[in-house]
N, CA, C and O atoms as a printed pandas DataFrame, in Angstrom:
     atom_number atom_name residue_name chain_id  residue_number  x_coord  y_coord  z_coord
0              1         N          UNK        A               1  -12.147  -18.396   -8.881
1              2        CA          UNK        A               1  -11.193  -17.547   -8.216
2              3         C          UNK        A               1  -10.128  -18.425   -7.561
3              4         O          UNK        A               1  -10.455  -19.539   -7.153
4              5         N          UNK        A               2   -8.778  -17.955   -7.426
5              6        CA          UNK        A               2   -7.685  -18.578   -7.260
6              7         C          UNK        A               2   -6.827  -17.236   -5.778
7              8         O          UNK        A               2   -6.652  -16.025   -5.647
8              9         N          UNK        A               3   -6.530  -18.662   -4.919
9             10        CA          UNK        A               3   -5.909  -17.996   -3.759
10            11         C          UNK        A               3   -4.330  -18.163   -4.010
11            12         O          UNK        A               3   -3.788  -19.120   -3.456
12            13         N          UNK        A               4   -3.447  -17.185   -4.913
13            14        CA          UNK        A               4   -1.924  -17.341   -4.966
14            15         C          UNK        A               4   -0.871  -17.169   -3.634
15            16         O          UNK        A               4   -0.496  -16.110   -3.130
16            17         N          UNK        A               5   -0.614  -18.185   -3.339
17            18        CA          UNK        A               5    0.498  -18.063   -2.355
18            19         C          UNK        A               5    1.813  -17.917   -2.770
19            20         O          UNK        A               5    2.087  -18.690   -3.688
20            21         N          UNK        A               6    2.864  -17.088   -2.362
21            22        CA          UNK        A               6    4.245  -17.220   -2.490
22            23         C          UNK        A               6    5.046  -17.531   -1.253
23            24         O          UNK        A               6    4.900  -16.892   -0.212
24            25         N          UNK        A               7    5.803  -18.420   -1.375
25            26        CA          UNK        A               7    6.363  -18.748    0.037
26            27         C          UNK        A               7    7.704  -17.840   -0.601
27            28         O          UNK        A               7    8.128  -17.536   -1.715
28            29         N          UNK        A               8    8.063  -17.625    0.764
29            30        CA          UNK        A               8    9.433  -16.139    0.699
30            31         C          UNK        A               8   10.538  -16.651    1.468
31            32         O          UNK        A               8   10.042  -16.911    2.564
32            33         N          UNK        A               9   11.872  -16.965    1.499
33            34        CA          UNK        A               9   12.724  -16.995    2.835
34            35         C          UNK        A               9   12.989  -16.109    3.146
35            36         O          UNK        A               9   13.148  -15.152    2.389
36            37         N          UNK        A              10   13.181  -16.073    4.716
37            38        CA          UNK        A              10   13.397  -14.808    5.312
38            39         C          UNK        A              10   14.724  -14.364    5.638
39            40         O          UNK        A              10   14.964  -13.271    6.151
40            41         N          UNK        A              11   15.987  -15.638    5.190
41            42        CA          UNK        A              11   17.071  -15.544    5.111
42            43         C          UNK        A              11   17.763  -15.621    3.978
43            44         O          UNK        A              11   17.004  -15.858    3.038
44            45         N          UNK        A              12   19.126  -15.500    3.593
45            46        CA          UNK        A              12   19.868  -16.115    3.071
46            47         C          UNK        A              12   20.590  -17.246    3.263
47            48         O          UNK        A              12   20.638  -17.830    4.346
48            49         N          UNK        A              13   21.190  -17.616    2.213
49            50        CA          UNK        A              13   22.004  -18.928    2.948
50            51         C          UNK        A              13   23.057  -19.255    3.579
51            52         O          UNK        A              13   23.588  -20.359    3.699
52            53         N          UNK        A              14   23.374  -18.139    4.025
53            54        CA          UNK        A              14   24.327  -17.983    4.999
54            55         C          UNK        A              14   23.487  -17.265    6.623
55            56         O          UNK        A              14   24.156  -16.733    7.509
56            57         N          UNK        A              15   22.423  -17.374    6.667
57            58        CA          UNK        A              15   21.376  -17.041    7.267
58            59         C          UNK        A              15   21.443  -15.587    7.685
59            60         O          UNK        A              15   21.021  -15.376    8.822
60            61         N          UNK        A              16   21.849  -14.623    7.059
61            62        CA          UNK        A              16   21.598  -13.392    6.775
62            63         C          UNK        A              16   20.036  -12.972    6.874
63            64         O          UNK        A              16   19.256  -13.679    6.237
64            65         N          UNK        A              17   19.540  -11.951    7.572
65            66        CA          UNK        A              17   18.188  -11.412    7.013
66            67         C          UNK        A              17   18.088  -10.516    5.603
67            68         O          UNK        A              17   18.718   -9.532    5.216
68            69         N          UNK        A              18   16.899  -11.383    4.955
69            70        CA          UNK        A              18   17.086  -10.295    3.571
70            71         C          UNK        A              18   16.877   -8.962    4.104
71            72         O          UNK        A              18   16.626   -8.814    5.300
72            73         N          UNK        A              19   16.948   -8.138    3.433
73            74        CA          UNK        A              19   16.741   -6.721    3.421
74            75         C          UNK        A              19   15.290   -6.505    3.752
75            76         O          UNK        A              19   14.545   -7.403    3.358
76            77         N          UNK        A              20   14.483   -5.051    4.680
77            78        CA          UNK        A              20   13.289   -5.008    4.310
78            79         C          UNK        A              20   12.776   -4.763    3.332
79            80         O          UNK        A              20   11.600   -5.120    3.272
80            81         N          UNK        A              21   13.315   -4.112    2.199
81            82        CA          UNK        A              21   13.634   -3.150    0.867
82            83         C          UNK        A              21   13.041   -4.816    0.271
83            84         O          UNK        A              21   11.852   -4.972   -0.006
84            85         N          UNK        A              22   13.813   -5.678    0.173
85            86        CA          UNK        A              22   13.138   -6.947   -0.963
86            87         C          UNK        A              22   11.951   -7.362   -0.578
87            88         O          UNK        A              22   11.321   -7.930   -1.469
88            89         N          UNK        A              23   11.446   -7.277    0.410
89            90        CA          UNK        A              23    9.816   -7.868    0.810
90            91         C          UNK        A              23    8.850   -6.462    0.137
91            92         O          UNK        A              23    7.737   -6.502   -0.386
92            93         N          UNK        A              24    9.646   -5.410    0.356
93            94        CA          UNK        A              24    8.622   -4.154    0.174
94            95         C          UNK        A              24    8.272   -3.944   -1.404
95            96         O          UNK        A              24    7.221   -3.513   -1.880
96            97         N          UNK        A              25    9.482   -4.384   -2.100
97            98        CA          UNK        A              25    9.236   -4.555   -3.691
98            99         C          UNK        A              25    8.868   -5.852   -4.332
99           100         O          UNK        A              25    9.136   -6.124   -5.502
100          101         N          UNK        A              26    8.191   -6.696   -3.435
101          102        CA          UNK        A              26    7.879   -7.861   -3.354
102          103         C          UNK        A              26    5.821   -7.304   -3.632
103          104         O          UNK        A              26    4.931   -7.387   -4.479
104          105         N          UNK        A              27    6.096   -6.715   -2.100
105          106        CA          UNK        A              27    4.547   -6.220   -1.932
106          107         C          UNK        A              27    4.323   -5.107   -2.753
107          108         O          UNK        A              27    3.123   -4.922   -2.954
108          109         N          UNK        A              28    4.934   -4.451   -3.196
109          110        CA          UNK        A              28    4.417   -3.191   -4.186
110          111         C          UNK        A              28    4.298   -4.078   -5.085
111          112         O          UNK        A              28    3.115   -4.347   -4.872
112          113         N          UNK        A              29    4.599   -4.765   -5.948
113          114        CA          UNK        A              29    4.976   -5.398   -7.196
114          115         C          UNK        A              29    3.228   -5.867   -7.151
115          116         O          UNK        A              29    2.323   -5.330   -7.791
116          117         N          UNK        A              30    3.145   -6.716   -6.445
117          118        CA          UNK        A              30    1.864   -7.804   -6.533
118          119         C          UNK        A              30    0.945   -6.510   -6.101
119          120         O          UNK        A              30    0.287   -6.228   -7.102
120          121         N          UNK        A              31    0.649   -5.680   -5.122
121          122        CA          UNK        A              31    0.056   -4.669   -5.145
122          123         C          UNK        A              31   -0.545   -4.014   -6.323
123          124         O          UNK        A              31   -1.709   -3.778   -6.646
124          125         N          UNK        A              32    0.587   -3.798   -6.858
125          126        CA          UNK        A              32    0.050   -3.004   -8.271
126          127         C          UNK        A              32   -0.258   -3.546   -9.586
127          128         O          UNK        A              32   -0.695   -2.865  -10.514
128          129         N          UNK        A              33   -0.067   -4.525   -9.624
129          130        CA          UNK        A              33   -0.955   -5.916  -10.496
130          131         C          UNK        A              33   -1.642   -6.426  -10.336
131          132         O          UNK        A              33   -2.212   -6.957  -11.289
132          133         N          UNK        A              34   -2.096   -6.641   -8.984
133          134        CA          UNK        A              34   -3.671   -7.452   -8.530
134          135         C          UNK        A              34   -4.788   -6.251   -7.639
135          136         O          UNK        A              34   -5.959   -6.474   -7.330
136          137         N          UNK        A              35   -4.054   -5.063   -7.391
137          138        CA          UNK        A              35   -5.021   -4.323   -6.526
138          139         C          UNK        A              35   -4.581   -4.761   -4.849
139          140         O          UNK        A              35   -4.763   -3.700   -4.253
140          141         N          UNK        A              36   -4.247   -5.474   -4.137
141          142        CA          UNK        A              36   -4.209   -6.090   -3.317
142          143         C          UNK        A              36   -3.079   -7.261   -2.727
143          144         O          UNK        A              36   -2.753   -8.326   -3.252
144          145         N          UNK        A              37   -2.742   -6.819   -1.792
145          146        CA          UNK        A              37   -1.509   -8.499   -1.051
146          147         C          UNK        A              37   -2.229   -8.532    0.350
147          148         O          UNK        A              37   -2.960   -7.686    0.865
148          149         N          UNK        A              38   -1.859   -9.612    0.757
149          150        CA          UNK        A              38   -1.715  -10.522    2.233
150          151         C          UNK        A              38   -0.234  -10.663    2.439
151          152         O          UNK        A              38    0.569  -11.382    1.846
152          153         N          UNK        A              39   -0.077   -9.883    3.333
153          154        CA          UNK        A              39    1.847  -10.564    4.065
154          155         C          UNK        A              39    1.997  -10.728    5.372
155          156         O          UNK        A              39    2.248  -10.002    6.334
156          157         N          UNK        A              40    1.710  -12.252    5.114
157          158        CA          UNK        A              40    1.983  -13.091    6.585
158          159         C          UNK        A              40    3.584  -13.354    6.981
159          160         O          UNK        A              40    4.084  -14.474    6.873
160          161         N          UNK        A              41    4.409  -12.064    7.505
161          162        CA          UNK        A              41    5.941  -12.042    8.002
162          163         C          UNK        A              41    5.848  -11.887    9.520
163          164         O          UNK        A              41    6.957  -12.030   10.034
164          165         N          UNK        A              42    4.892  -11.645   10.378
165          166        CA          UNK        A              42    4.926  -11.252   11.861
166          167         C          UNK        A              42    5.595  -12.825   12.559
167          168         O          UNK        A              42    6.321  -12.718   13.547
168          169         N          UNK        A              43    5.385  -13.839   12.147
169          170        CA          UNK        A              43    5.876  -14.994   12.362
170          171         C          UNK        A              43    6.382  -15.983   11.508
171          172         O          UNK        A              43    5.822  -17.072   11.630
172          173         N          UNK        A              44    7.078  -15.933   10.866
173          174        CA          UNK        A              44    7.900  -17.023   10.021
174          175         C          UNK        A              44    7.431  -18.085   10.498
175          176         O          UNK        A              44    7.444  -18.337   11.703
176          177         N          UNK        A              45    7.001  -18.772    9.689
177          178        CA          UNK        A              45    6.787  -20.310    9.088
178          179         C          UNK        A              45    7.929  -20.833    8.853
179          180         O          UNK        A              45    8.668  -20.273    8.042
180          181         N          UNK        A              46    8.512  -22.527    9.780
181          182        CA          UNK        A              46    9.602  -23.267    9.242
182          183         C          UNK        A              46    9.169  -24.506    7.747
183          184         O          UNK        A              46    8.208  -25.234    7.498
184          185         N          UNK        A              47   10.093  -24.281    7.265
185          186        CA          UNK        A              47   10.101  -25.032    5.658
186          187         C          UNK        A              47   10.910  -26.029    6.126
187          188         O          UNK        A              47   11.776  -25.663    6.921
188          189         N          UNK        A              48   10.842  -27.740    5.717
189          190        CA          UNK        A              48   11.600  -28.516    6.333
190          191         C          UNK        A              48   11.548  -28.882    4.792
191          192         O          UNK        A              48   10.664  -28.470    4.040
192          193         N          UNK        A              49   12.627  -29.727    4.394
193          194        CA          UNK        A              49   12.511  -30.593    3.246
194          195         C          UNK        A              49   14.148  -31.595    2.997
195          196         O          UNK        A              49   15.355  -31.367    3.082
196          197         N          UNK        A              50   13.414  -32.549    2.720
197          198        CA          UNK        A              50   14.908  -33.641    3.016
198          199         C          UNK        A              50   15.777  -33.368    1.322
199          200         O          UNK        A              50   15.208  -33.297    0.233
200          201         N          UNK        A              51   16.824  -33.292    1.512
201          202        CA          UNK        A              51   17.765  -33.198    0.428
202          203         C          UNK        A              51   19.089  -34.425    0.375
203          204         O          UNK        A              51   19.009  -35.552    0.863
204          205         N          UNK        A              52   20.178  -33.897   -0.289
205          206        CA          UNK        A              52   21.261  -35.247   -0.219
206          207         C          UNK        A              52   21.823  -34.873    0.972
207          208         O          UNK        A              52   22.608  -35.735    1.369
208          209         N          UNK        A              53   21.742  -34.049    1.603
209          210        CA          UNK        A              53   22.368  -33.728    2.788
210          211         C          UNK        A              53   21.785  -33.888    3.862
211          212         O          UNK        A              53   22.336  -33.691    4.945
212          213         N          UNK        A              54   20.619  -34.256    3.730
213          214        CA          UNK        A              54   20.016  -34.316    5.063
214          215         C          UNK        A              54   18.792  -33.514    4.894
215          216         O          UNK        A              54   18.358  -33.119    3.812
216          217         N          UNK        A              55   18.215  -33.284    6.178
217          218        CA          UNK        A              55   17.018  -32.485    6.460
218          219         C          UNK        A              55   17.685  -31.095    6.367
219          220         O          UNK        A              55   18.689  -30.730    6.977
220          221         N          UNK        A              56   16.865  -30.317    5.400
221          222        CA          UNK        A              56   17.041  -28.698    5.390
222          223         C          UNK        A              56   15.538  -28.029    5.257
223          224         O          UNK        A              56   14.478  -28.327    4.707
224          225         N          UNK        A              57   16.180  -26.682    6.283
225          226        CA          UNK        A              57   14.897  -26.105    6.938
226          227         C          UNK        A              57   14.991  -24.237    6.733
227          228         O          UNK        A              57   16.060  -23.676    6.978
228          229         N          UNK        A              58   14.078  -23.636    6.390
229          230        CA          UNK        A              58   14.178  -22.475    5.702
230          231         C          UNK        A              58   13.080  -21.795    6.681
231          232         O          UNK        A              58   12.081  -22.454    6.969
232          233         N          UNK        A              59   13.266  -20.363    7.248
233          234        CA          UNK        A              59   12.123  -19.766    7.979
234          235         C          UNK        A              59   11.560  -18.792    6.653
235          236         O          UNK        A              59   12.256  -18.084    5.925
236          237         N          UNK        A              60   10.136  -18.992    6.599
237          238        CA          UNK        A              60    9.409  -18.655    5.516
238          239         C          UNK        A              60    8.552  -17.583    5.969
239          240         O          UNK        A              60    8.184  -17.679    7.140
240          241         N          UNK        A              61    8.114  -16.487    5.246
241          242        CA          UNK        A              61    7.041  -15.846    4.970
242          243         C          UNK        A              61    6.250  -15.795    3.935
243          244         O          UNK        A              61    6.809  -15.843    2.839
244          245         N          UNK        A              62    4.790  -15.686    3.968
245          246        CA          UNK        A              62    3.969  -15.940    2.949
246          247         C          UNK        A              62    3.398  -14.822    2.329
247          248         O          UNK        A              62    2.804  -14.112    3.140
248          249         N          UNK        A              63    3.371  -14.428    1.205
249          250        CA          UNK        A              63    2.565  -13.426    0.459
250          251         C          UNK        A              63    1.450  -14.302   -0.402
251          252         O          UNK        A              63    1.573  -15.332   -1.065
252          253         N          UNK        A              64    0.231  -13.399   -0.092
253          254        CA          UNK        A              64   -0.780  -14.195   -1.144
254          255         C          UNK        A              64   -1.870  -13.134   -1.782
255          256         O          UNK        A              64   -2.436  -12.352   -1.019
256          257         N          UNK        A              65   -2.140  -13.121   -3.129
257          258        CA          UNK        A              65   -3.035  -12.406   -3.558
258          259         C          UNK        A              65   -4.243  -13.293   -4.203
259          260         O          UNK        A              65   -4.217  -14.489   -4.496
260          261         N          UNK        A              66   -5.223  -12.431   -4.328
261          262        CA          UNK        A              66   -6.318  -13.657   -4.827
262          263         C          UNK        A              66   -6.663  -12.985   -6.371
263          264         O          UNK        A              66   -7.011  -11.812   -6.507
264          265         N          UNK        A              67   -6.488  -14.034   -7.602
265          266        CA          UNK        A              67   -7.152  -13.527   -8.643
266          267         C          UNK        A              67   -8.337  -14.509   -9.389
267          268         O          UNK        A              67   -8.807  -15.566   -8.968
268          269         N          UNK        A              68   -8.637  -13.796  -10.612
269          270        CA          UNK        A              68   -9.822  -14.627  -10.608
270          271         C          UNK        A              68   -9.269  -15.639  -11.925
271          272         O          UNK        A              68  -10.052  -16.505  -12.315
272          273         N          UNK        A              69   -8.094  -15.530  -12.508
273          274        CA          UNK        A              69   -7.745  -16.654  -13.157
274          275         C          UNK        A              69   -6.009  -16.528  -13.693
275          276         O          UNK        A              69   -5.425  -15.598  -14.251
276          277         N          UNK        A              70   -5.678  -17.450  -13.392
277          278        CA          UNK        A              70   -3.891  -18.184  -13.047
278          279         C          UNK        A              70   -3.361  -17.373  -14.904
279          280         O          UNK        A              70   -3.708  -17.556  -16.070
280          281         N          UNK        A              71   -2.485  -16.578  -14.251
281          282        CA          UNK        A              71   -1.864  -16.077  -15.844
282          283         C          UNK        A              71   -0.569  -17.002  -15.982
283          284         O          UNK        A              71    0.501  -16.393  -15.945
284          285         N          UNK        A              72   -0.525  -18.214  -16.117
285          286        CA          UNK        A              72    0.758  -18.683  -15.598
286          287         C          UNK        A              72    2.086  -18.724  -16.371
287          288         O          UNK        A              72    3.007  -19.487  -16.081
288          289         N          UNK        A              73    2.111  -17.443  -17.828
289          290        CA          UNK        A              73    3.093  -16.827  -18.055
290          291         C          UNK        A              73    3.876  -15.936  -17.264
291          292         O          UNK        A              73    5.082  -15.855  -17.034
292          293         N          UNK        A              74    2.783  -15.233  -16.876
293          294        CA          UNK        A              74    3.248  -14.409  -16.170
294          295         C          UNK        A              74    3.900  -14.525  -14.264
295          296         O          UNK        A              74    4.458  -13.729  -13.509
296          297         N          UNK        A              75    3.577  -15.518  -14.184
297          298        CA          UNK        A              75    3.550  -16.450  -12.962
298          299         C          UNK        A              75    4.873  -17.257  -13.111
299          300         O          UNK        A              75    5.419  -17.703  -12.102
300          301         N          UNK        A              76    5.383  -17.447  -14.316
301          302        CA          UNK        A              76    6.526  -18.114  -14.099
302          303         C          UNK        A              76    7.470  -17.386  -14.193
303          304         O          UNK        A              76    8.402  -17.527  -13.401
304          305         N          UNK        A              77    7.504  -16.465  -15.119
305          306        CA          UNK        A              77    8.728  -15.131  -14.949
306          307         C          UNK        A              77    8.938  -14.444  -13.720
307          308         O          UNK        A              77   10.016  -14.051  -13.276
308          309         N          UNK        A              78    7.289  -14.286  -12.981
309          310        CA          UNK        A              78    7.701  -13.691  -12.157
310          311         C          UNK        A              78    8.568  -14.629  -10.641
311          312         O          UNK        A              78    9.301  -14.277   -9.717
312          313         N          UNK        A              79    8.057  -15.715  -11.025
313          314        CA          UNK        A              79    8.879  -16.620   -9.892
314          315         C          UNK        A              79   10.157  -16.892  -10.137
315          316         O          UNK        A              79   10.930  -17.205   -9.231
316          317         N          UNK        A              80   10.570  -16.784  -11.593
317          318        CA          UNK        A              80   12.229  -16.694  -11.873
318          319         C          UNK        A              80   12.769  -15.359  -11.599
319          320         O          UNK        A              80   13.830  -15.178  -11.001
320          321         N          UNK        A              81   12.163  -14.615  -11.963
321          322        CA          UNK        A              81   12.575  -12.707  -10.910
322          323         C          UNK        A              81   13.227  -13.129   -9.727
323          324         O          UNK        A              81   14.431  -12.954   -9.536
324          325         N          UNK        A              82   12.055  -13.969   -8.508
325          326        CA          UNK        A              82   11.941  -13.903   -7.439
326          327         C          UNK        A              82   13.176  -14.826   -7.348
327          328         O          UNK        A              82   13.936  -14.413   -6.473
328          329         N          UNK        A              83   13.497  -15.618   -7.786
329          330        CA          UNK        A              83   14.636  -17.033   -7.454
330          331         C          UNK        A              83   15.863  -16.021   -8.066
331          332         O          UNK        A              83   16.701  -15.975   -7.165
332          333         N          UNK        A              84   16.145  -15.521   -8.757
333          334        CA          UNK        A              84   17.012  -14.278   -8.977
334          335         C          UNK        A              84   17.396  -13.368   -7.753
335          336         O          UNK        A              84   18.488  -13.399   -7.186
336          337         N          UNK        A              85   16.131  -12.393   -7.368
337          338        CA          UNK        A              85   16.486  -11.412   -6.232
338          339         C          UNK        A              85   16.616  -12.832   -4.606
339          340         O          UNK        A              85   17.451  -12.912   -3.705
340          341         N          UNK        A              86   15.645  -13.505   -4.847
341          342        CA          UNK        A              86   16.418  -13.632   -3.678
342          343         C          UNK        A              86   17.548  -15.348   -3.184
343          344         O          UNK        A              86   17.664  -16.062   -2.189
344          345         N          UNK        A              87   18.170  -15.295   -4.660
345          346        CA          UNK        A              87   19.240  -16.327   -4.939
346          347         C          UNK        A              87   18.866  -17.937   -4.350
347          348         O          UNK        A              87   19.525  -18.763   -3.719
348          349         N          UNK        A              88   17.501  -17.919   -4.885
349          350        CA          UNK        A              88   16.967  -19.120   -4.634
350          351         C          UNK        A              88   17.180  -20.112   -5.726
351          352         O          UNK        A              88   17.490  -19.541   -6.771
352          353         N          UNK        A              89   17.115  -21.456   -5.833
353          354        CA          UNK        A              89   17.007  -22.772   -6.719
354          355         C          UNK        A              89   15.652  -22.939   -6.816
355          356         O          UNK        A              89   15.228  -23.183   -7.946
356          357         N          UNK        A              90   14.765  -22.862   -5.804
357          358        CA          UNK        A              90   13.701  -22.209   -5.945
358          359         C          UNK        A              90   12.173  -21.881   -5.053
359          360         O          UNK        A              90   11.767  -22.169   -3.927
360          361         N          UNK        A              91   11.749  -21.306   -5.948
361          362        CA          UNK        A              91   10.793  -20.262   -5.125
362          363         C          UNK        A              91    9.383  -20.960   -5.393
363          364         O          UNK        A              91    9.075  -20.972   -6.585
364          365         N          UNK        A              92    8.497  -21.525   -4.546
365          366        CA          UNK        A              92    7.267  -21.995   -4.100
366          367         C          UNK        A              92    6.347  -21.201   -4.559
367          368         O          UNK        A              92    6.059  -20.279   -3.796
368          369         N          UNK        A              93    5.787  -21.244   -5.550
369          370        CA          UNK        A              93    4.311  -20.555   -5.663
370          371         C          UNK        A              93    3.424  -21.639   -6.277
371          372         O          UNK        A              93    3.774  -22.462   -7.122
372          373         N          UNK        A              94    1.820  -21.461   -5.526
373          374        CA          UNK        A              94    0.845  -21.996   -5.528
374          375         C          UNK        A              94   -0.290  -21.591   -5.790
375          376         O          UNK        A              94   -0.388  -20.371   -5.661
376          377         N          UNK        A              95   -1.459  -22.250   -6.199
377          378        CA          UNK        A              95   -2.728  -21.083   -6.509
378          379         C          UNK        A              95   -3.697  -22.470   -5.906
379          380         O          UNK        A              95   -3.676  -23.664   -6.202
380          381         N          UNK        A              96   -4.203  -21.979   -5.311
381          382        CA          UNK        A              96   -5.438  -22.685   -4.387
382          383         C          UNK        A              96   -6.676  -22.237   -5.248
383          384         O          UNK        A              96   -6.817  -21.190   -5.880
384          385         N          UNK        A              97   -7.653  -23.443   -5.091
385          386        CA          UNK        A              97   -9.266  -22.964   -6.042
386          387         C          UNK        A              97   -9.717  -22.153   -4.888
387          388         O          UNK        A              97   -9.282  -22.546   -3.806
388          389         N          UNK        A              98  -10.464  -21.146   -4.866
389          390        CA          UNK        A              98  -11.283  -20.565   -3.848
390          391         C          UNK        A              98  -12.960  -19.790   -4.084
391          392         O          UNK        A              98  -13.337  -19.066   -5.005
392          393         N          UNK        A              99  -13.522  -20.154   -3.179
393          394        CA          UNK        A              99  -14.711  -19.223   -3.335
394          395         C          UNK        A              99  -15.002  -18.151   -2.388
395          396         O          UNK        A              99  -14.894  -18.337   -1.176
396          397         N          UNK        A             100  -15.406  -16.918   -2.943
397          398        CA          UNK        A             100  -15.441  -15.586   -1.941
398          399         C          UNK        A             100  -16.905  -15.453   -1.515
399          400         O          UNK        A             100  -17.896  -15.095   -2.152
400          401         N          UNK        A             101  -16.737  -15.870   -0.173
401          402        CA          UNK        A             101  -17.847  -15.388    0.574
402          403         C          UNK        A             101  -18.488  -14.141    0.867
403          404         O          UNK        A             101  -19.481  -14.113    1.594
């Protein structure tokens, strides 16, 4: 079994808040393909990462669903969706090994 994380920004790059409407078709989406989401947004997570410009820093929210094995066709389209809606270069997804207690 695999713990999928998606890291989300909670802005644009002009530091706009996305819409609630894109997190909600974010969570229906994975909802109705895995049965189930986790959406850790009550506190944004800072993203730091050094570029040619310097240190750049992104306030993040996390969505994570757990499945029991990585479709990672389907995992990459859907992370180019996501770098699409929300005009990213790009979008963080991860799958952690896990065991269910």
């Amino acid at each position: 079994m695999h713990l999928v994380q998606i890291l989300l920004p909670t802005t644009d790059a002009s530091t706009s808040p996305f819409p609630p409407e894109l997190f909600a078709s974010v969570r229906d989406e994975l909802t109705r393909k895995f049965g189930g989401i986790t959406f850790h947004r009550s506190a944004p997570a800072e993203g730091l990462w050094l570029s040619d410009d310097g240190v750049e820093k992104d306030a993040i929210v996390t969505a994570e669903v757990m499945v029991d094995a990585i479709e990672r066709e389907w995992w990459a389209h859907f992370r180019a969706d996501l770098e699409r809606r929300f005009d990213q270069d790009e979008i963080v997804i991860r799958a952690l090994p896990i065991t269910r207690i």
